[in-house]
Jmol script that loads the backbone (N, CA, C; Angstrom):
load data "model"
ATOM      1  N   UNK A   1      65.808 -37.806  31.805  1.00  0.00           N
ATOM      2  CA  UNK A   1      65.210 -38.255  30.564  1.00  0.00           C
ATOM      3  C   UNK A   1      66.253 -38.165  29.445  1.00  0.00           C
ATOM      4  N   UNK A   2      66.370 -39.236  28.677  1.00  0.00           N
ATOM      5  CA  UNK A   2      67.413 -39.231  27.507  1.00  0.00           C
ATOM      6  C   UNK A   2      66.814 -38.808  26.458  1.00  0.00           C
ATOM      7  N   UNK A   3      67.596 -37.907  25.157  1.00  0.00           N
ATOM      8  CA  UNK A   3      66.930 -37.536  24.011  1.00  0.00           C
ATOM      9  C   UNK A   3      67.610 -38.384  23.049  1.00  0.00           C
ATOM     10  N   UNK A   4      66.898 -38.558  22.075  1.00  0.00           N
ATOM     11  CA  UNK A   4      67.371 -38.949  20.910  1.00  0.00           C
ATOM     12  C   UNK A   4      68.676 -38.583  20.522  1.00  0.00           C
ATOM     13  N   UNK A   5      69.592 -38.995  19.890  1.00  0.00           N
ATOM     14  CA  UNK A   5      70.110 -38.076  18.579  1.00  0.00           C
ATOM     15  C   UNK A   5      69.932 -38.434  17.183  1.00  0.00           C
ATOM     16  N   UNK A   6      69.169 -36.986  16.826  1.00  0.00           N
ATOM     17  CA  UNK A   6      68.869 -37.181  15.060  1.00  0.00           C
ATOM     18  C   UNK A   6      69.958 -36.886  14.216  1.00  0.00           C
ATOM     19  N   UNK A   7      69.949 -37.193  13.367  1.00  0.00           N
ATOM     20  CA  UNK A   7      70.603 -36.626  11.793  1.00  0.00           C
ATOM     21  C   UNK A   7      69.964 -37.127  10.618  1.00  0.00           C
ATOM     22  N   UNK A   8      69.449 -35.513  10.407  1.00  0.00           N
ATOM     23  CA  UNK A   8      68.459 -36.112   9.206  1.00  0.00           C
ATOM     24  C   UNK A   8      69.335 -36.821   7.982  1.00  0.00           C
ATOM     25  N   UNK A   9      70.356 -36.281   7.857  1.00  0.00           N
ATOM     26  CA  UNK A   9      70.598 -36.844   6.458  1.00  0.00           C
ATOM     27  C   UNK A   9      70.866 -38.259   6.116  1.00  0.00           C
ATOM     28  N   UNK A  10      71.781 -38.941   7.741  1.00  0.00           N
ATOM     29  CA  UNK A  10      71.607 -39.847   7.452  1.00  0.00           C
ATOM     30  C   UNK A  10      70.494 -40.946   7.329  1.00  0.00           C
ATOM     31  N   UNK A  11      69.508 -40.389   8.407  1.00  0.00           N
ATOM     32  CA  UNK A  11      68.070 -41.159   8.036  1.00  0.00           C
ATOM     33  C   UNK A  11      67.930 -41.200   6.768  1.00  0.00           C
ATOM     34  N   UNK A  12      67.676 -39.768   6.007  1.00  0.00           N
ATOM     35  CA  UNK A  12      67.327 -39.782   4.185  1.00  0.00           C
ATOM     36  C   UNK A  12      68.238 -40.912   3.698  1.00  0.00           C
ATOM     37  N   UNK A  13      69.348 -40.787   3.759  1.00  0.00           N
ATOM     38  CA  UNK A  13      70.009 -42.108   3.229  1.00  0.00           C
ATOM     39  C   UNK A  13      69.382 -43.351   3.741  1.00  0.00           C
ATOM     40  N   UNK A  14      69.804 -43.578   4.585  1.00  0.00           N
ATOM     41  CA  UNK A  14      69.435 -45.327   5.055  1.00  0.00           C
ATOM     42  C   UNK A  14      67.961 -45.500   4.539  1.00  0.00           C
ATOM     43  N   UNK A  15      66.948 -44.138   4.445  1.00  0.00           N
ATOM     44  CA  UNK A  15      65.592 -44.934   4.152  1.00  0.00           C
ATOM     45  C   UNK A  15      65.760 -44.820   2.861  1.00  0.00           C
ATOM     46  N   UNK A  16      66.584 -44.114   1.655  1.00  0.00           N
ATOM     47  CA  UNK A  16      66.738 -44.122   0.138  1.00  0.00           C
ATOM     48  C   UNK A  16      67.286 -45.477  -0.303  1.00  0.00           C
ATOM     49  N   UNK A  17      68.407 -45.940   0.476  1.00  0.00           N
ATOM     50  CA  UNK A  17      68.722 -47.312   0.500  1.00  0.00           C
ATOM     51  C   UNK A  17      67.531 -48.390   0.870  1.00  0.00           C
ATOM     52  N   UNK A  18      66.887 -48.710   1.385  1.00  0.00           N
ATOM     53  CA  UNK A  18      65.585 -49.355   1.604  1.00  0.00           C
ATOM     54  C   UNK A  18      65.006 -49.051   0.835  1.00  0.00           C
ATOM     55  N   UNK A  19      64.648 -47.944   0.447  1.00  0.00           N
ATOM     56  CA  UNK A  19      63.275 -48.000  -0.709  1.00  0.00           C
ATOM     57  C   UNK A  19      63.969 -48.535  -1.933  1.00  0.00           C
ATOM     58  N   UNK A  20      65.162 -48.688  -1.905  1.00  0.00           N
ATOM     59  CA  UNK A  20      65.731 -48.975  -3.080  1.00  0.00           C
ATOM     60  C   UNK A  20      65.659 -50.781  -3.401  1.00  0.00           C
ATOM     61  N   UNK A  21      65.870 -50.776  -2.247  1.00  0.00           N
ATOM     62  CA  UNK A  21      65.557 -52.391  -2.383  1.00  0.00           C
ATOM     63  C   UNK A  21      63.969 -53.268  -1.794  1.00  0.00           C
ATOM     64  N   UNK A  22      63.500 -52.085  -1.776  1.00  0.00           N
ATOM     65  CA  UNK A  22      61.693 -52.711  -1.665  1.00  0.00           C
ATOM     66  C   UNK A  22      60.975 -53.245  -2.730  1.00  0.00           C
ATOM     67  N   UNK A  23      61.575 -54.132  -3.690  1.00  0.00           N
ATOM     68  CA  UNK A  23      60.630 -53.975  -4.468  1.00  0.00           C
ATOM     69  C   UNK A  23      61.439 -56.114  -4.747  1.00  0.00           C
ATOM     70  N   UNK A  24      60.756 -57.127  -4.671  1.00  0.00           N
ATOM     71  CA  UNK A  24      61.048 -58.269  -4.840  1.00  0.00           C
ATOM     72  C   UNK A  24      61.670 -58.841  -5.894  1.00  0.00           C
ATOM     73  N   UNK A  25      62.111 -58.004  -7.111  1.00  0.00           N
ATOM     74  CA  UNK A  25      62.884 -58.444  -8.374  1.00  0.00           C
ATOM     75  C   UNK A  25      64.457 -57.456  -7.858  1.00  0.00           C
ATOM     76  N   UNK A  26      63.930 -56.420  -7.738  1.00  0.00           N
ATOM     77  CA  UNK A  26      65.114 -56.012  -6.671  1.00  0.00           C
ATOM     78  C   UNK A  26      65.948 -56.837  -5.721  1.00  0.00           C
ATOM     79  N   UNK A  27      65.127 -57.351  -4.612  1.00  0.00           N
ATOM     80  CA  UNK A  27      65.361 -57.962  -3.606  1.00  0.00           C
ATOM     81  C   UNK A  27      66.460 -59.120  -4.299  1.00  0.00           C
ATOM     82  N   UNK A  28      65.613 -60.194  -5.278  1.00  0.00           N
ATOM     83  CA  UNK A  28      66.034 -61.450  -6.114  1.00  0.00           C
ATOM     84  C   UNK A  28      67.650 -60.581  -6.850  1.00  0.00           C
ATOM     85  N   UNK A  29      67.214 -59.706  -7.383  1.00  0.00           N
ATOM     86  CA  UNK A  29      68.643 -59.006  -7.815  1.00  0.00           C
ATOM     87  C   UNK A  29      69.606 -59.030  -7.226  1.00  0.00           C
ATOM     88  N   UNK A  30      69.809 -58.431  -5.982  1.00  0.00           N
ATOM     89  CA  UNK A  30      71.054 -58.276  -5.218  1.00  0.00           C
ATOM     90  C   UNK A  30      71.071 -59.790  -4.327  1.00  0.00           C
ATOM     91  N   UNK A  31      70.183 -60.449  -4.281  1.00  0.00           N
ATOM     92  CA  UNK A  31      70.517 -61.512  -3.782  1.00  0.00           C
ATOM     93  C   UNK A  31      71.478 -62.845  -4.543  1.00  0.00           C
ATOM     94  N   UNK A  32      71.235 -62.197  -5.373  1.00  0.00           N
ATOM     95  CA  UNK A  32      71.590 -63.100  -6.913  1.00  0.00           C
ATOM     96  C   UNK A  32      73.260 -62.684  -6.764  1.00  0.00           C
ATOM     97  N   UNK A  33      73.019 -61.600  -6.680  1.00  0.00           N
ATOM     98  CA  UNK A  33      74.441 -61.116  -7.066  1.00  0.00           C
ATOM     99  C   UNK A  33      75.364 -61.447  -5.553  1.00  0.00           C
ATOM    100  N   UNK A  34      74.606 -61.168  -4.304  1.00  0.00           N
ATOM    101  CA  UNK A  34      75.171 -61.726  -3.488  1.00  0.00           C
ATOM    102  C   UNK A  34      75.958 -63.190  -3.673  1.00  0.00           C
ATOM    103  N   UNK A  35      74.933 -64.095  -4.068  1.00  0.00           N
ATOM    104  CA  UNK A  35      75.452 -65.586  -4.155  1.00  0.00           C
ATOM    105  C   UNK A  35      76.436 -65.927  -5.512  1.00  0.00           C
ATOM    106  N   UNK A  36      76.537 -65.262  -6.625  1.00  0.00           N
ATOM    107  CA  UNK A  36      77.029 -65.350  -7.532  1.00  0.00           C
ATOM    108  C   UNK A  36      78.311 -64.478  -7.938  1.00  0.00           C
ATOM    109  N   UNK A  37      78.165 -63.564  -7.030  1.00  0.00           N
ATOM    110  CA  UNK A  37      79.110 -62.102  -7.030  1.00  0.00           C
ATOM    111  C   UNK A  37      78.887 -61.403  -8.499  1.00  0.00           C
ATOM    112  N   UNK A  38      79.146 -61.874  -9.964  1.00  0.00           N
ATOM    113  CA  UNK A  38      78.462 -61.351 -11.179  1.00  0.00           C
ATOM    114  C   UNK A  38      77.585 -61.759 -11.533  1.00  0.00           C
ATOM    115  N   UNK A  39      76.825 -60.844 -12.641  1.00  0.00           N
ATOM    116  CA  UNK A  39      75.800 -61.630 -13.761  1.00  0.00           C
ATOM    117  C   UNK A  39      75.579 -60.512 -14.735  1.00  0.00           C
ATOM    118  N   UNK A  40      75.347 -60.821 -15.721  1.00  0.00           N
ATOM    119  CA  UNK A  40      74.662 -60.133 -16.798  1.00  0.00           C
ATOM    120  C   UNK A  40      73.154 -59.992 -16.715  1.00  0.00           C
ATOM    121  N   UNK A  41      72.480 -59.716 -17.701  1.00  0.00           N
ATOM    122  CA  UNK A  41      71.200 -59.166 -17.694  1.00  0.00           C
ATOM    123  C   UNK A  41      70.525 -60.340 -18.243  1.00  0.00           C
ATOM    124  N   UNK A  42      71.377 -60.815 -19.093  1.00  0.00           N
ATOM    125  CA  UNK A  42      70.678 -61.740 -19.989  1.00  0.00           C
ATOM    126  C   UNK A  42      70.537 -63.489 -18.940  1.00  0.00           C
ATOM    127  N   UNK A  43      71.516 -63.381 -17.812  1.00  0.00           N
ATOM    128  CA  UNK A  43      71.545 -64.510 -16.847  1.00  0.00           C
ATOM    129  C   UNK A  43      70.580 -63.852 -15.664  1.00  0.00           C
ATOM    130  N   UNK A  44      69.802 -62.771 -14.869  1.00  0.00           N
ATOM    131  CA  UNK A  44      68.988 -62.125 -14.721  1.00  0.00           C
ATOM    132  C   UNK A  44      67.658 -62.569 -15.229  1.00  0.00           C
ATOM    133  N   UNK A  45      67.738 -61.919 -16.510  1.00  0.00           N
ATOM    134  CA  UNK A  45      66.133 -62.058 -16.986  1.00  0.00           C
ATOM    135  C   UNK A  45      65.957 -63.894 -17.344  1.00  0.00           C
ATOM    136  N   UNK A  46      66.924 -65.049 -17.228  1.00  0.00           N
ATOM    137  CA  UNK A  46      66.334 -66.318 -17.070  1.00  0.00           C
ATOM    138  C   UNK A  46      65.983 -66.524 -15.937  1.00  0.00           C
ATOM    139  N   UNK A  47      66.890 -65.812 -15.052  1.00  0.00           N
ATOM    140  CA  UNK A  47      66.346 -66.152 -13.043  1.00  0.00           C
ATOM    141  C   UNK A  47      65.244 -65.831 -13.388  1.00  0.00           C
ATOM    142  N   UNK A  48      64.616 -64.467 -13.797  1.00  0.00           N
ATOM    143  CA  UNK A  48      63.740 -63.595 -12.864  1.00  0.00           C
ATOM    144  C   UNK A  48      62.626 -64.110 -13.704  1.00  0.00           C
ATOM    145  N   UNK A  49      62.531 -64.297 -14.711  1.00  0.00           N
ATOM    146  CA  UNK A  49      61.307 -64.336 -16.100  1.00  0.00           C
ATOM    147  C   UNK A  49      60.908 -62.700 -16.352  1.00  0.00           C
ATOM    148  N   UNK A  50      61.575 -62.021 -16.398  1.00  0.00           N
ATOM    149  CA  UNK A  50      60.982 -60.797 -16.745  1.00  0.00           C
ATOM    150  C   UNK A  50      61.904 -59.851 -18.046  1.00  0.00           C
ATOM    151  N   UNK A  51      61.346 -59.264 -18.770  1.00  0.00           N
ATOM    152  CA  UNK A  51      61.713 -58.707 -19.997  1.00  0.00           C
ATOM    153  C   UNK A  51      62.729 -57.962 -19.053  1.00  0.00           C
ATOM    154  N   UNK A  52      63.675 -57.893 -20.249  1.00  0.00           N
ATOM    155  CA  UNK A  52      64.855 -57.419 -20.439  1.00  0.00           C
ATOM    156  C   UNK A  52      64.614 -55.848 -19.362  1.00  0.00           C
ATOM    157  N   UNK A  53      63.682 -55.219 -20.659  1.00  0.00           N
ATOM    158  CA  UNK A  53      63.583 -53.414 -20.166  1.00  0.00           C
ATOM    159  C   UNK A  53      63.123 -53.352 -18.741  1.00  0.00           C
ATOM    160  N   UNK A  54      63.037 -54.294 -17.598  1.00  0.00           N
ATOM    161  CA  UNK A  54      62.019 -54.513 -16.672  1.00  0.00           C
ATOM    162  C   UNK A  54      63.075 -54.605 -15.711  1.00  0.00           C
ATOM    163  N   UNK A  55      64.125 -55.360 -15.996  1.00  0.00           N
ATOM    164  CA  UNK A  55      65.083 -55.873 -15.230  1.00  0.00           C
ATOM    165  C   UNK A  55      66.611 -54.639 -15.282  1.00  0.00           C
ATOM    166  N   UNK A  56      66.298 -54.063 -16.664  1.00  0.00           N
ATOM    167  CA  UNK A  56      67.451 -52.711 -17.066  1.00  0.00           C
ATOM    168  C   UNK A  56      66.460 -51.676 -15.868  1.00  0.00           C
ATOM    169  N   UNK A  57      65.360 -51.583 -16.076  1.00  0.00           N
ATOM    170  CA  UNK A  57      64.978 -50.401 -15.364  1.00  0.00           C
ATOM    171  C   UNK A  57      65.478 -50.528 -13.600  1.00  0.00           C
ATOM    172  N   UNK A  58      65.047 -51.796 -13.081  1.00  0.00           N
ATOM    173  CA  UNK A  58      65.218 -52.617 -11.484  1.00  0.00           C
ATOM    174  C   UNK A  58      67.279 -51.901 -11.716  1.00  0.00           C
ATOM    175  N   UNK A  59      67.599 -52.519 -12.083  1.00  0.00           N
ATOM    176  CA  UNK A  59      68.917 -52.262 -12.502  1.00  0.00           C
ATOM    177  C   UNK A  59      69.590 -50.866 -11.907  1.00  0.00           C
ATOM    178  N   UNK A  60      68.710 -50.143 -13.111  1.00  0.00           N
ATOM    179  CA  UNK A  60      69.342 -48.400 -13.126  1.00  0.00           C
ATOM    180  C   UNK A  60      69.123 -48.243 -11.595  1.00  0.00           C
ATOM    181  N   UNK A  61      67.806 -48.639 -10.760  1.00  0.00           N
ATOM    182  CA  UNK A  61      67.278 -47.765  -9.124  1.00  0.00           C
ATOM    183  C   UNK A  61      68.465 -48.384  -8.749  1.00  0.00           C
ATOM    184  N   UNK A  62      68.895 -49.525  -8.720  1.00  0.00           N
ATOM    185  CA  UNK A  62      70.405 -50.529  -7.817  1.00  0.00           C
ATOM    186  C   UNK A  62      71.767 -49.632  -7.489  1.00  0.00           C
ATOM    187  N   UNK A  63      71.486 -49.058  -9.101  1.00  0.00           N
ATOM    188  CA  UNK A  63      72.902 -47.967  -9.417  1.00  0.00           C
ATOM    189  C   UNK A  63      72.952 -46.948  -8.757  1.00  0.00           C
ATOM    190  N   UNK A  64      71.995 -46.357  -9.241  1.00  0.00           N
ATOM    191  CA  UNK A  64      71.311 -45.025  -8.309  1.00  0.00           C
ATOM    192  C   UNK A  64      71.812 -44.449  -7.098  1.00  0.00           C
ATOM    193  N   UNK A  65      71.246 -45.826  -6.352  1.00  0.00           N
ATOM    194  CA  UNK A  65      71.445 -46.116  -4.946  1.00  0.00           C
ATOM    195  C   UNK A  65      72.730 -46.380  -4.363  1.00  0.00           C
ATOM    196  N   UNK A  66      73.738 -46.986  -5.745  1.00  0.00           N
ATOM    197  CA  UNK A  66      75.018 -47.089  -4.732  1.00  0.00           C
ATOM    198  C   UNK A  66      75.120 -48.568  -5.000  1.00  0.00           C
ATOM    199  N   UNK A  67      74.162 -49.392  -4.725  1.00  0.00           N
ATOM    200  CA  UNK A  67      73.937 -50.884  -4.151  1.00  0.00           C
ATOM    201  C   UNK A  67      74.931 -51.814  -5.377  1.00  0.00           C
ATOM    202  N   UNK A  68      74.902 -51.359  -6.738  1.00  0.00           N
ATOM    203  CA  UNK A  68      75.489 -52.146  -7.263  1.00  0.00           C
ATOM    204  C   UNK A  68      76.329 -51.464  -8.721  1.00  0.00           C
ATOM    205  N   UNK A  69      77.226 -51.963  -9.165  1.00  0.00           N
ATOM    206  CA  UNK A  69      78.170 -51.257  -9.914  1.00  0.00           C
ATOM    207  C   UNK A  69      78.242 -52.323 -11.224  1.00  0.00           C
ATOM    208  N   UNK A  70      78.308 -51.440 -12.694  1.00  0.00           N
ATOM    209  CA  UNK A  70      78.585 -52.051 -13.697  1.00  0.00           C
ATOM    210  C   UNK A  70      79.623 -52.116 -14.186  1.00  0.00           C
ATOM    211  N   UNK A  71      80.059 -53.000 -14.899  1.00  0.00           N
ATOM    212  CA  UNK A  71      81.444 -53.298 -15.514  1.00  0.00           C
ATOM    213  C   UNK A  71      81.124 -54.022 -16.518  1.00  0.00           C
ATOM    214  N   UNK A  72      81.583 -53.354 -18.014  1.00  0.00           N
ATOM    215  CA  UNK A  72      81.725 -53.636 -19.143  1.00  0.00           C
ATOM    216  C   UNK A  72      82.879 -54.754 -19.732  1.00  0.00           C
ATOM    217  N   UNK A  73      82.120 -55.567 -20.666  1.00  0.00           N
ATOM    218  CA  UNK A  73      83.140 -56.718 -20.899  1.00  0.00           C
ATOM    219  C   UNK A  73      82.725 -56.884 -22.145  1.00  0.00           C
ATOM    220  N   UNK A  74      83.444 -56.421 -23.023  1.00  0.00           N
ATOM    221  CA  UNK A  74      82.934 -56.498 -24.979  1.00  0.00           C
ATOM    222  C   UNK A  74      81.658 -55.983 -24.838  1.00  0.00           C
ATOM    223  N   UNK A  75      80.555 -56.382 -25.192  1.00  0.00           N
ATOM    224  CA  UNK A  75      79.484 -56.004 -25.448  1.00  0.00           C
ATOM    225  C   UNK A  75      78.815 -55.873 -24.321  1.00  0.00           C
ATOM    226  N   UNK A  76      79.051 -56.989 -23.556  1.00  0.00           N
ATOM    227  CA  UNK A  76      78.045 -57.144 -22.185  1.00  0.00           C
ATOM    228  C   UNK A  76      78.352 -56.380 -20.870  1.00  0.00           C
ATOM    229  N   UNK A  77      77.454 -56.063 -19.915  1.00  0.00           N
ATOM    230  CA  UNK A  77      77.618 -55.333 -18.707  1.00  0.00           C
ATOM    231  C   UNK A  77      77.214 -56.277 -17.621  1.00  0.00           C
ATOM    232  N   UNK A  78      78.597 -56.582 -17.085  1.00  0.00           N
ATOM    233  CA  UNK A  78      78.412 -57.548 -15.902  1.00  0.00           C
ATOM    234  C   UNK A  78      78.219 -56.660 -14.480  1.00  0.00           C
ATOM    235  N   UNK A  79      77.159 -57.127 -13.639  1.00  0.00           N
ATOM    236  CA  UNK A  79      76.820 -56.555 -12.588  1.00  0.00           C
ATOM    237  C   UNK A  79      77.411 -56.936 -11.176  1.00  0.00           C
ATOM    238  N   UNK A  80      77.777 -56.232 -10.354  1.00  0.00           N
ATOM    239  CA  UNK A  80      78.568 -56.931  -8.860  1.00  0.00           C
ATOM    240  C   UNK A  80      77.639 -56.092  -7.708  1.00  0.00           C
ATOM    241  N   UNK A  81      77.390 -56.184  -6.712  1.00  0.00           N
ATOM    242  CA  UNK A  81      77.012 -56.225  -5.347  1.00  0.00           C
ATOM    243  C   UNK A  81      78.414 -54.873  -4.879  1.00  0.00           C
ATOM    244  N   UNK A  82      78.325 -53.813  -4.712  1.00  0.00           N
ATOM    245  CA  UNK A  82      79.308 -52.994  -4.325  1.00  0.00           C
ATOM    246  C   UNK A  82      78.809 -52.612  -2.629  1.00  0.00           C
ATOM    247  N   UNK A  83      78.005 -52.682  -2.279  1.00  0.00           N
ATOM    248  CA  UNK A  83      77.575 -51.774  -1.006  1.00  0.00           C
ATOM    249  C   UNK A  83      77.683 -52.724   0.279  1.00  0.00           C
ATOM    250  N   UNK A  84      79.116 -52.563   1.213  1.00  0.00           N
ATOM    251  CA  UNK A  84      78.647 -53.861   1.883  1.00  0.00           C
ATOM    252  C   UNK A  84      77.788 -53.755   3.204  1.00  0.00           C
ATOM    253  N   UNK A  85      76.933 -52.971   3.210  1.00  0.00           N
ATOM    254  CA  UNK A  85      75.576 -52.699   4.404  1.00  0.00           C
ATOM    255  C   UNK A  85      74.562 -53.473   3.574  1.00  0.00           C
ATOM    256  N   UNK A  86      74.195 -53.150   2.347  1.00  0.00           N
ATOM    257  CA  UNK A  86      73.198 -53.878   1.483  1.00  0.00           C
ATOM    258  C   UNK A  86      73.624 -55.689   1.476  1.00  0.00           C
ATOM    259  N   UNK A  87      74.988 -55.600   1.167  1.00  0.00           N
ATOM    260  CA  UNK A  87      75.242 -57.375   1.463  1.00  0.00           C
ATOM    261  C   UNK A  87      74.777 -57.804   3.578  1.00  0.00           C
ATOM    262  N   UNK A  88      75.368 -57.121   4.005  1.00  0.00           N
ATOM    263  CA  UNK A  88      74.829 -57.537   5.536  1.00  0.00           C
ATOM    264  C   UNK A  88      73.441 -57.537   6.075  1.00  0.00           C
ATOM    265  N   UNK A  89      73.214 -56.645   5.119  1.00  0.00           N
ATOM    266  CA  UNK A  89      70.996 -56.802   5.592  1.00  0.00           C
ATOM    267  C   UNK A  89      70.613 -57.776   4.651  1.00  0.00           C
ATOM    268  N   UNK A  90      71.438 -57.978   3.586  1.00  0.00           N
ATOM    269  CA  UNK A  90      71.083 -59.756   2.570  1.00  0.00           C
ATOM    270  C   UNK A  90      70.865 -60.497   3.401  1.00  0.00           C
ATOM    271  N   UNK A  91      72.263 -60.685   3.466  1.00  0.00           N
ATOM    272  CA  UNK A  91      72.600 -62.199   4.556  1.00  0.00           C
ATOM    273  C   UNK A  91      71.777 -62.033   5.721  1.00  0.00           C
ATOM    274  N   UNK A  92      71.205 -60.963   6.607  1.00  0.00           N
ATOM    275  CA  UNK A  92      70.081 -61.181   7.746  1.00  0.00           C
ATOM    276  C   UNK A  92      69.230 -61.573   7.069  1.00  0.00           C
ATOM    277  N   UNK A  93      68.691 -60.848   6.254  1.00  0.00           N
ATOM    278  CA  UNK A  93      67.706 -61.031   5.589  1.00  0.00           C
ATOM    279  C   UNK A  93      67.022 -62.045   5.170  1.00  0.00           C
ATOM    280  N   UNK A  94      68.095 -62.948   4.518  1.00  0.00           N
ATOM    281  CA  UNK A  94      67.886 -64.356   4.156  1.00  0.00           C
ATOM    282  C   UNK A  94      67.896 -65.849   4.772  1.00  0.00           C
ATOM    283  N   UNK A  95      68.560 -65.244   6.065  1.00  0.00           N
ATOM    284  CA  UNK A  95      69.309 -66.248   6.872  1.00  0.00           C
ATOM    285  C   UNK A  95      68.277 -66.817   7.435  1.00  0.00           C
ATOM    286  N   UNK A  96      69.029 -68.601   7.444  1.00  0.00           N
ATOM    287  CA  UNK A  96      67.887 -69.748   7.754  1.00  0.00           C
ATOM    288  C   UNK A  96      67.813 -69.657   9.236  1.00  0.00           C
ATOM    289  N   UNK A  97      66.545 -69.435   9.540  1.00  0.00           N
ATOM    290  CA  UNK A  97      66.131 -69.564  10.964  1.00  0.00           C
ATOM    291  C   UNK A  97      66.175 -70.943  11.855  1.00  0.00           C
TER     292      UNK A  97
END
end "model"
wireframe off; spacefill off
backbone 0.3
color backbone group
């Protein structure tokens, strides 16, 4: 009989990464950024239709998580796709059947 092998921590990760991206403005987020590689908030909240503070909050969990990294440019904070496990479950994710 074969046993498993566990490691919790990395489970906690991989499922913190998932919950991180469970949520469909999320999802549209990093997908966005997938296909575009940057964007601002203000090119965001025309994709998404959702207030600013809605899309900063979706934002901060992205960071959190690792999934995506900010970079300042004068005033504005352009966003990029940093995690490339989160880009490879995109592209499954999305991919035309």
């Amino acid at each position: 009989m074969q046993t498993f092998y566990t490691n919790p921590q990395l489970f906690e990760s991989k499922a913190k990464l998932l919950k991180a991206l469970s949520h469909p403005a999320r999802l549209c987020i990093v997908r966005g950024l997938l296909e575009r590689g940057t964007s601002n908030v203000m090119n965001m909240q025309h994709c998404l239709q959702l207030p600013q503070s809605t899309i900063s909050q979706h934002l901060s969990v992205l960071k959190a998580a690792g999934i995506i990294k900010g970079r300042r440019k004068g005033l504005e904070v352009y966003y990029s796709l940093e995690n490339e496990v989160v880009k490879g479950l995109i592209e499954i994710l999305f991919a035309e059947n």
